[in-house]
KEVO-490323 format. One record per residue: x, y, z of N, C-alpha, C in turn. Coordinates in steps of 0.2 Angstrom, whole numbers, plus 5000, padded with zeros to 4 digits. Atoms other than C-alpha are relative to their C-alpha. Layout:
# KEVO-490323
XYZXYZXYZ...
//
This chain:
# KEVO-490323
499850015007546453735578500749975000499349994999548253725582500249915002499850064999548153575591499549914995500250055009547053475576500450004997499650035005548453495565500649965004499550064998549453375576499849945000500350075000548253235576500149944996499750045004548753155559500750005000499350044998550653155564500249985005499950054993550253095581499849935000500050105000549452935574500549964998499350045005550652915561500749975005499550044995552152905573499849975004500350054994551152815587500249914998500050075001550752675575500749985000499249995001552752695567500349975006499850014994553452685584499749945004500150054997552252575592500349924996499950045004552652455580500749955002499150014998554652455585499849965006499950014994554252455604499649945001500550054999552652315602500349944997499950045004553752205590500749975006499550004995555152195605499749965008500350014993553952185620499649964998500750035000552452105613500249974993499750015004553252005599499249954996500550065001551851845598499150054997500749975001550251995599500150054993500049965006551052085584500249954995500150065005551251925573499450014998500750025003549451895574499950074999500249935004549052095572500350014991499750005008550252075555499549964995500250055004549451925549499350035001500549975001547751985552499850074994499849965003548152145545500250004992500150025008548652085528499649974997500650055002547251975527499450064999500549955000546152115529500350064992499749985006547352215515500049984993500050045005547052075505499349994997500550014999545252055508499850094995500149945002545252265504500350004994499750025007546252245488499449974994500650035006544952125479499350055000500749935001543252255486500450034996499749965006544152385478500249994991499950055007544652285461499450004997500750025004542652265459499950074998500249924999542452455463500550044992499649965006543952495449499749964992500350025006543252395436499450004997500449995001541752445438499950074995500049955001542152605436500350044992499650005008543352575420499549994996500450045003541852495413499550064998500449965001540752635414500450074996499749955005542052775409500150004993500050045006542452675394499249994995500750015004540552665390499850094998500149945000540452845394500450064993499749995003541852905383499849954991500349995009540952825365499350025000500549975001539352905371500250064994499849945002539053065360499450025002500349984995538453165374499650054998500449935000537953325366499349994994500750035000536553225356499549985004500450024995536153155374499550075004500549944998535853345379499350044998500749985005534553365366499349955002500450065000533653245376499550055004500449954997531953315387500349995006499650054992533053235403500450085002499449924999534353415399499850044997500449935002532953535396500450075004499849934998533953695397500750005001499250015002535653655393500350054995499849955006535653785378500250075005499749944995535853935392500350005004499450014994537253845401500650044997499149975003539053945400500349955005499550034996540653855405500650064998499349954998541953975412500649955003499450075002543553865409500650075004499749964999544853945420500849965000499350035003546653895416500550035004499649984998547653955429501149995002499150035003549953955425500350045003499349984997551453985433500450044993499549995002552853975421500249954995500050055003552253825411500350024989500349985008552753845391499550014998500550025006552053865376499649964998500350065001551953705370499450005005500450054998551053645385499550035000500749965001549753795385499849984996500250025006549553765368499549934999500550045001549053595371499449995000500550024994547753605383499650054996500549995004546953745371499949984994500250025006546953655354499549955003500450054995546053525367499550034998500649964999544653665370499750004995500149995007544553695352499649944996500550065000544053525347499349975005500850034994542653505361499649994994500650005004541153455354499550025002500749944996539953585361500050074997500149945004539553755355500550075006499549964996541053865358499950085002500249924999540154035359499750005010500449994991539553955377500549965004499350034998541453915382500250105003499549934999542154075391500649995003499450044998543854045394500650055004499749974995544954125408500949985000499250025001547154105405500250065006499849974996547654155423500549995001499249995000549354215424500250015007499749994994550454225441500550054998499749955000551054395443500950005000499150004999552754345450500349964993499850065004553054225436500350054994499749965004553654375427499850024991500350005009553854415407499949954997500150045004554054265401499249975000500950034998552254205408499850054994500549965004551554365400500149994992500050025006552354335385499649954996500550054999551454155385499650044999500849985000549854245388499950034994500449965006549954365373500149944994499950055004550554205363499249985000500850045000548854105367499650064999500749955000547754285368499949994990500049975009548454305348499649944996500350055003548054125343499249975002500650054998546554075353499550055003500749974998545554235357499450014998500350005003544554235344499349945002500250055003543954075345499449975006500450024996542854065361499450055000500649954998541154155368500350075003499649984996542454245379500649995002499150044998544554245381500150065004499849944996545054345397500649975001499650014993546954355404499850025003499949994995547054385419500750025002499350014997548654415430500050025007499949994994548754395447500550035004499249994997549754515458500549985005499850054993550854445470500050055006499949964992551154495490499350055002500649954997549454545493499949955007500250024993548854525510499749925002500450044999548254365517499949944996499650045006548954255502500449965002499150035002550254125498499850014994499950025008550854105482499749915000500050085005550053955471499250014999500649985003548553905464499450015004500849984997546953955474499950075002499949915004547554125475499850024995500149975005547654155459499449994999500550015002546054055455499450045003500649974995544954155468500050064995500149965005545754315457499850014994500250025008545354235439499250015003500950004998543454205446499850075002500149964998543354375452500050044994499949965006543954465438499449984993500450035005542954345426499150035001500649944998541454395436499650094997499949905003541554575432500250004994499849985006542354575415499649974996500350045006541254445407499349975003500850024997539654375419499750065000500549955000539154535424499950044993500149955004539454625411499749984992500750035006538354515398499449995004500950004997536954505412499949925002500250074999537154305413500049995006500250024994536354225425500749945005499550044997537654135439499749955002500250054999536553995441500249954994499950035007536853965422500650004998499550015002538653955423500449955004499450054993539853795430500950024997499450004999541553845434500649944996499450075001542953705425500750045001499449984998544553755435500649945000499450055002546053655426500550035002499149995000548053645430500150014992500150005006548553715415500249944993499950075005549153555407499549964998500750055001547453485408499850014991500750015006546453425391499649965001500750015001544853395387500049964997500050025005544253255379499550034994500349995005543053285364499250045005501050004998541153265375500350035005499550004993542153335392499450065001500449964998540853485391499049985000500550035004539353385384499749965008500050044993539453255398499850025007500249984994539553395412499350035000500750005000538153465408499649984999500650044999537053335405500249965009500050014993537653275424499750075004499849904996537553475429499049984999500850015001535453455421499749955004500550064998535053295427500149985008499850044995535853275442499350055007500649964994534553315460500450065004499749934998534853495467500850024997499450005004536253535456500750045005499649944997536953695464500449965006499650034993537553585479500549954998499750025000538653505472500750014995499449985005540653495463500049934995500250045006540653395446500849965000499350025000542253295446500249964995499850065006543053205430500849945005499450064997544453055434500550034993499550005004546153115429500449945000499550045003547253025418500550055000499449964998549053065418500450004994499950065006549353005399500250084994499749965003549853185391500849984996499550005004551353145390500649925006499950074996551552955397500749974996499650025003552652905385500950035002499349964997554153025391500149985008499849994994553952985407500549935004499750064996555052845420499649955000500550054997554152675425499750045005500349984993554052745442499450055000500549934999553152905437499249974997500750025003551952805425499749955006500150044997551852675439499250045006500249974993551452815453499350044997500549974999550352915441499349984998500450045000549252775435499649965008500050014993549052735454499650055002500549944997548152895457499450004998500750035006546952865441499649955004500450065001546452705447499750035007500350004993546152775466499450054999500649975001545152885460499549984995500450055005544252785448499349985009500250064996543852665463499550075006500249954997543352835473499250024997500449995006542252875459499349955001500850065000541152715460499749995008500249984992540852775480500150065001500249944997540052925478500150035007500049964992539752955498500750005002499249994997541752945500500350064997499849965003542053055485500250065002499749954998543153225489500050034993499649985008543653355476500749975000499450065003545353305466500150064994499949975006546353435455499550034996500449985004545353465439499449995002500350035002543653495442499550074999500749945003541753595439499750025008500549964994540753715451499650044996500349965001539253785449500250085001499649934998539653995449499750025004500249964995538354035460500249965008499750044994539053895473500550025004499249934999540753995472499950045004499949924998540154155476499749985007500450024992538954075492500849985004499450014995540654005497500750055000499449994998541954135493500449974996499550025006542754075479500649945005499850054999544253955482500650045009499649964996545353995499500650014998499649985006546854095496500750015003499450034997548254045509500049955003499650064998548253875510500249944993499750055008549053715496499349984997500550055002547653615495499350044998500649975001546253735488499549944998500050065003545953575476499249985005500350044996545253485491499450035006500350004996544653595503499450044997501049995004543153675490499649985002500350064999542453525495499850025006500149974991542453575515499750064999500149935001542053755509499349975001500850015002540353705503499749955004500750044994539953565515499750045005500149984993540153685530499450064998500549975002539253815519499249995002500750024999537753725517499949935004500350044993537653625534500149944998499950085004538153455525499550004994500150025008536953475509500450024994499649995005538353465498500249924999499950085002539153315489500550034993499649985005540353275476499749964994500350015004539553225459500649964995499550025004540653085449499850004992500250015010540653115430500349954996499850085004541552945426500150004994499649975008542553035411500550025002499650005000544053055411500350104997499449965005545453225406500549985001499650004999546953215404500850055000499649955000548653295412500749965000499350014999550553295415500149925004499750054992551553135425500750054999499449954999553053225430500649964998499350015003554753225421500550045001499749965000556153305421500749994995499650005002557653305410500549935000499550054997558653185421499649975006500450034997558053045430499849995005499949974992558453105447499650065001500449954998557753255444499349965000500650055002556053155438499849955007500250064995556153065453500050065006500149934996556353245463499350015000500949975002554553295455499649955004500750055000553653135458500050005007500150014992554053145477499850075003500449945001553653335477499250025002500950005002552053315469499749965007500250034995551753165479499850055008500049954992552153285495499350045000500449965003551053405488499149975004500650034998549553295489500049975006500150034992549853215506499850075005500049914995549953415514499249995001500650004999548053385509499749985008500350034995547953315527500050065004500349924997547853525532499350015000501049964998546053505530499849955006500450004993545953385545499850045003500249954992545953525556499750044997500849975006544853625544499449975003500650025001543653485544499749985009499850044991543953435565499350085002500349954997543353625568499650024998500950005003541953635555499549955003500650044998541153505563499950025009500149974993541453575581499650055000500349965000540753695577499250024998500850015004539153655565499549965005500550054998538053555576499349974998500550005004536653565564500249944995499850065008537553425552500049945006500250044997536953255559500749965002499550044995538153175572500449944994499950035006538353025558500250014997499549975004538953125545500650025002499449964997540053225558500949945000499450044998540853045563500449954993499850055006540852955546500650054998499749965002541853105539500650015003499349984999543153135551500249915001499750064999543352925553500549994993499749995007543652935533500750055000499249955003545053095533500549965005499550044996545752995548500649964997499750075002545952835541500350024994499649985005546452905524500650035001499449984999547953005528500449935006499950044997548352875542500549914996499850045006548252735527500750034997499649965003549152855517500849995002499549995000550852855528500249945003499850074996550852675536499849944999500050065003550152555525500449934998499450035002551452515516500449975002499350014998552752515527499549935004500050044997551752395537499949934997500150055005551352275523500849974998499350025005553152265515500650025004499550004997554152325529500349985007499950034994553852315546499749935005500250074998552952165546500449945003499450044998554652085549500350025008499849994990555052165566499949955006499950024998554652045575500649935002499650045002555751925569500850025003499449975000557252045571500050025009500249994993556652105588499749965005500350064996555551975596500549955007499850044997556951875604500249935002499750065001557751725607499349944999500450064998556351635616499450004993500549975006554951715601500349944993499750055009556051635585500149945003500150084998555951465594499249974998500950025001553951465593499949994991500350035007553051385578499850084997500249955003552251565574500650054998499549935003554051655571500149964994499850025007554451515558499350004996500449975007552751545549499850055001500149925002552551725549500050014996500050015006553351745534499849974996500450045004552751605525499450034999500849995003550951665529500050074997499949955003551351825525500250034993499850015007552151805510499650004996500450035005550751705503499650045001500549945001549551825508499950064994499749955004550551965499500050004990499850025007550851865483499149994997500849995001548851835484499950064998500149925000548652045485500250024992499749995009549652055467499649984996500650015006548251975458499850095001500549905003547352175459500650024999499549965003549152245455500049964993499950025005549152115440499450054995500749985003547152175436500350084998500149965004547752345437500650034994499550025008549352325423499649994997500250005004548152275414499450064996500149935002547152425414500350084999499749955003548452535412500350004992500050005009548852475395499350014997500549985006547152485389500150085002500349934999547052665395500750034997499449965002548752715386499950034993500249965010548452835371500249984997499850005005548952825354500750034999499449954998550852825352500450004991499849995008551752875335500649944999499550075003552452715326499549945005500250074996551252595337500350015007499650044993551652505353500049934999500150085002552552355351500049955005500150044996552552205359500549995007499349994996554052235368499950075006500549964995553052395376500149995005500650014995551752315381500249965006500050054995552852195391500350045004499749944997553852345397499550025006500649964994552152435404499649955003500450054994551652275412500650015005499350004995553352245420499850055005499749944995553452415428499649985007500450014996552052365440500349945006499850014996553152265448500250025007500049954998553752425455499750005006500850004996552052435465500450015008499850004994552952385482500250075002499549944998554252515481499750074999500449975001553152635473499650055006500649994993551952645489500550005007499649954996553452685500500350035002499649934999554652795494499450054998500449955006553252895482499250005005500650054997551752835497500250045007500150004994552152825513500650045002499549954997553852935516499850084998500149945002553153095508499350025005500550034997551553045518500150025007499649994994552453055533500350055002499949944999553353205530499650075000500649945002551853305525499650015007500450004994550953255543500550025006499649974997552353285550500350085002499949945001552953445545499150055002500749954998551053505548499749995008500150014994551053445567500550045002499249964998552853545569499850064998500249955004552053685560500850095002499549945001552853875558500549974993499650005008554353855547500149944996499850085000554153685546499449984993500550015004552453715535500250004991500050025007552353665515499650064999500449955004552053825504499949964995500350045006551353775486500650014995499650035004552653675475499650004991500249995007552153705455500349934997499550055006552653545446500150014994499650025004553953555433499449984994500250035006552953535416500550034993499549975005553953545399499649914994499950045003553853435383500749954996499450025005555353315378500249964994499950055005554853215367499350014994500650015002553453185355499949924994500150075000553152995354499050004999500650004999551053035354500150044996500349995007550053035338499650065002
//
């Protein structure tokens, strides 16, 4: 297992470094390698652009459905006996922001008596959290089928601190305090485990349950909505709106390729899917993702991820001051790269299952590969070290007709690539909520502009966090990533 978690920072620096050594020694075989290479980024760019608008297209059609009309259909026979245990698991976050995310609930358009709602508190997180909790119990307990705190205690055995921890003890407790003890059946409830910043749209429960009805063998799988980052979009920097629209859309595009599809933050589980696996694991960062692993290895590969092509929405990270703001956004960023601890999770589940067909075994670890892989050295190779050999190559090398048009072909490659950066500017303004006083034209030229950005974006906020995450998880011991809480707060209120 030990030596799986060095195989994502052994490629990254291989390529890294090879890149130096090959731009020096083999200057003419790493031209054509660049140039091909962007042509292929260029080529992957537009696939993907089909994939993201397909996907915009459909959520967009999804979101003016009115879905809990659509459950009354004979297609979702047997939606009236579904509960949703909504677990809300919180550090240290305000009021306000709890607040938000339960006025959100309140508004559902679903029958609130079959909403059971869970405000898991982190023990260490002290008075202030609890004070929160009794705030939200006062205002919002009434108002559900079921409102449990919780509070997780810290320093128990076999734990870190952060979320999957506490979520395994929210699920546990919920369990016992509310499933068993009304008799409901755990087939007949899906799990929705939000950061507590998350909101619902209106149909957000309507929606999953008619996918949760319709969908073939239901229990095998995780229900995943596309987050948006548009909470509180308005407050945030370019670069954060830049980086955290850039998530959205990957996921979008993820979304319309089911068989790639992974968990991701906010999403749903059947309850009895849970308990077959053990609730979520509970000392490592990435619970989020590795749920996902939990259940494949479970059930031998029949598991999957189920896209619900609707949208919630959560924080982009801020801070007071812009430096701090640009602290969080490489953080978080960090945060999600660590995600590459489930190689060796996934490396060792399949060494070990033999019963999951060879095919699955290879497509899957080729996908985590090349995704984190991508993840730390795209960038840099597109926008950065593409010019190595110009600077290293060598006297005789910059004599040759292919050192004076590297660049050129290069260039225009790249300048081609920005048409899908253009496309998706443009879908970051249609998806930008309603702001108080309008958006004016001056905006909208604003929240195109920023996209500019994009390069720079995909390096510092991309690929050097990307690199450190792989890194520090091939050095392991004190080198490892515990779990980073991002910073949520209110500063503004620019959103009707």
């Amino acid at each position: 297992m030990r030596w799986y978690e060095t195989i994502p920072g052994i490629l990254t620096w291989a390529t890294l470094v090879g890149m130096v050594v090959f731009s020096w020694a083999l200057p003419v075989w790493v031209s054509i390698f660049i140039i091909l290479f962007d042509t292929y980024w260029l080529l992957k760019t537009v696939f993907l652009s089909f994939h993201l608008r397909a996907a915009f297209t459909a959520m967009r059609a999804n979101l003016k459905e009115n879905w809990l009309a659509k459950l009354r259909s004979p297609a979702a026979a047997g939606w009236e006996d579904l509960y949703h245990l909504v677990i809300l698991p919180m550090y240290n976050e305000p009021h306000d922001v709890v607040r938000e995310s339960f006025e959100s609930l309140i508004r559902a358009n679903y029958p609130k008596e079959k909403l059971l709602v869970v405000l898991a508190l982190e023990g260490r997180a002290g008075a202030a959290a609890r004070e929160t909790g009794d705030r939200i119990a006062s205002e919002y307990g009434d108002s559900f089928g079921a409102f449990l705190v919780t509070v997780h205690p810290p320093d128990r055995a076999g734990e870190i601190p952060g979320k999957g921890s506490n979520e395994a003890w929210a699920g546990a407790e919920a369990k016992r305090e509310i499933i068993d003890s009304r008799g409901i059946s755990y087939t007949d409830v899906l799990v929705s485990v939000f950061d507590v910043d998350t909101q619902i749209f209106p149909d957000y429960f309507a929606r999953l349950a008619y996918v949760f009805r319709t969908a073939p063998n239901p229990l095998r799988a995780i229900y995943q909505p596309i987050p948006l980052f548009n909470n509180n979009v308005y407050e945030a920097p370019a670069l954060a709106r830049v980086v955290s629209f850039s998530c959205t859309f990957w996921q979008m595009m993820q979304q319309s390729r089911p068989e790639r599809l992974t968990s991701f933050s906010s999403q749903a589980i059947p309850f009895q899917t849970l308990l077959d696996i053990g609730y979520w694991q509970r000392d490592i960062v990435s619970e989020d993702s590795r749920i996902f692993w939990q259940g494949y290895f479970r059930y031998h590969g029949d598991f999957r991820v189920e896209p619900l092509l609707f949208p919630v929405s959560m924080d982009a990270p801020v801070a007071p001051t812009f430096w701090g703001a640009m602290g969080n956004i490489y953080k978080q960023q960090r945060r999600w790269a660590w995600g590459s601890e489930n190689v060796p999770y996934l490396l060792d589940g399949f060494a070990k299952d033999k019963t999951i067909p060879r095919r699955k075994r290879w497509y899957w670890i080729f996908n985590a590969l090349e995704g984190y892989h991508s993840w730390a050295t795209n960038s840099l190779l597109i926008f950065a070290l593409g010019w190595l050999p110009l600077f290293l190559g060598g006297r005789r090398f910059n004599a040759t007709l292919l050192s004076y048009n590297l660049p050129h072909i290069t260039r225009f490659i790249i300048t081609l690539s920005m048409i899908g950066v253009a496309s998706s500017a443009i879908l970051a303004v249609l998806l930008l909520p309603p702001k108080r006083g309008g958006i004016s034209a001056g905006d909208y030229a604003v929240y195109l502009l920023q996209w500019v950005l994009m390069p720079l974006t995909l390096i510092i906020f991309g690929a050097i966090p990307g690199i450190e995450a792989q890194t520090r998880l091939m050095l392991g011991g004190r080198y490892r990533l515990g779990f980073w809480v991002t910073p949520k707060a209110r500063m503004a209120a620019d959103q009707a």
